[in-house]
C-alpha positions as CSV (number, residue, x, y, z in Angstrom):
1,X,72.4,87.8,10.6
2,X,70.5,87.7,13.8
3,X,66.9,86.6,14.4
4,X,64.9,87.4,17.6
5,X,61.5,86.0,18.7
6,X,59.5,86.5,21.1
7,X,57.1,83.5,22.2
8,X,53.5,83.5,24.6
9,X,52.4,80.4,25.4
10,X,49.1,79.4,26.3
11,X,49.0,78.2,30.3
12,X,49.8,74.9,31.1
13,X,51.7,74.9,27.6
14,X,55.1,76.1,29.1
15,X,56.5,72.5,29.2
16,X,55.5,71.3,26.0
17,X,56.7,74.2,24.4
18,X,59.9,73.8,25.9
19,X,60.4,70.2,25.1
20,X,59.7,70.8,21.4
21,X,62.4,73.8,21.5
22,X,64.9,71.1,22.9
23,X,64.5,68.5,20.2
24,X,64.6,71.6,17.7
25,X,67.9,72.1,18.7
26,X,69.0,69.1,18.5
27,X,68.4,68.8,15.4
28,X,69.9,72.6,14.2
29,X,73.0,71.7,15.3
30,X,74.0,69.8,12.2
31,X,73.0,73.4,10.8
32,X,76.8,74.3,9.0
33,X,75.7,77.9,9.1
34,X,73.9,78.3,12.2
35,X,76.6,79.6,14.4
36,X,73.7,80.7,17.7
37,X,70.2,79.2,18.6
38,X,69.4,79.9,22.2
39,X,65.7,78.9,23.7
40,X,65.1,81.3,26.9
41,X,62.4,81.3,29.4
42,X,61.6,85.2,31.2
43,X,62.3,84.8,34.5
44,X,59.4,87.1,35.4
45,X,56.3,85.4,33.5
46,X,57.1,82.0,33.1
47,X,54.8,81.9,29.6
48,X,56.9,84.3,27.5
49,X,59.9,83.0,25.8
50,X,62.9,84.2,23.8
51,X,64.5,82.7,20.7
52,X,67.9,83.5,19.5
53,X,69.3,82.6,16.2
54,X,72.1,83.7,14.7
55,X,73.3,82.8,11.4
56,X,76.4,82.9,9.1
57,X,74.6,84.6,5.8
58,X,70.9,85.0,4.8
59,X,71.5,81.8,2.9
60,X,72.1,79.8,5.6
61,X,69.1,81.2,7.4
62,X,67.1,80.3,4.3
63,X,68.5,77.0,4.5
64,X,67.3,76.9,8.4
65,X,63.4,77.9,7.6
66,X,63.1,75.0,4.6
67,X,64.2,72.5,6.4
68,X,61.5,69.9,7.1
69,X,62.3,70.1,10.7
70,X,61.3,73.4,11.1
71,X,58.2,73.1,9.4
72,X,57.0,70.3,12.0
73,X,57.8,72.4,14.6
74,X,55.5,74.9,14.0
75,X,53.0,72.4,13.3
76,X,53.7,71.3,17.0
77,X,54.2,74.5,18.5
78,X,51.5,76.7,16.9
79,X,48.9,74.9,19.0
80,X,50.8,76.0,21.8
81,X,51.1,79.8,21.4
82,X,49.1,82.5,22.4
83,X,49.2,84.7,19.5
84,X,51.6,84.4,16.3
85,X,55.5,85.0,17.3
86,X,57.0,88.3,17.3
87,X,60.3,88.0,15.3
88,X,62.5,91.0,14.4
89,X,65.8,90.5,12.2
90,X,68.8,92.1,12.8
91,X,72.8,92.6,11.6
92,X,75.3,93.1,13.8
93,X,77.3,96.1,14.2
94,X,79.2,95.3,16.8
95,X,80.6,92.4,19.5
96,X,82.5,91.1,22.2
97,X,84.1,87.8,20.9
């Protein structure tokens, strides 16, 4: 299971958002089933950011979103954004391992 997100942050926001994505992953990997979180930054407008997640099973997904870690993040982040995330969910077909 794959999750992608887009992120806009509000300007002058880019480095707080940024921080907070570092000490969120941090903490996901002790995540057993979290196998891929990637923060990126667009090289092209500096206040739009991509999240990657990938994830054994949807349980282990479920596990990710209850964790109380990723509840304070939002509670961090949401401040930060300008406009709600735009997250699609995805299964993979295929790969080069």
């Amino acid at each position: 299971m794959v999750v992608v997100a887009g992120l806009k942050v509000k300007p002058g926001k880019e480095k707080e958002l940024e921080d907070a994505m570092r000490e969120m992953i941090a903490k996901v990997e002790s995540e057993e089933g979290t196998l891929t979180y990637v923060f990126h930054r667009s090289q092209h407008n500096p206040g739009e950011f991509l999240m990657y997640e990938k994830y054994r099973d949807k349980a282990a997904f479920d596990h990710h979103i209850s964790t109380p870690y990723f509840k304070e993040l939002f509670g961090k982040i949401g401040p930060l954004l300008a406009g709600a995330p735009e997250m699609e969910m995805y299964e993979e077909v295929a790969a080069k391992k």
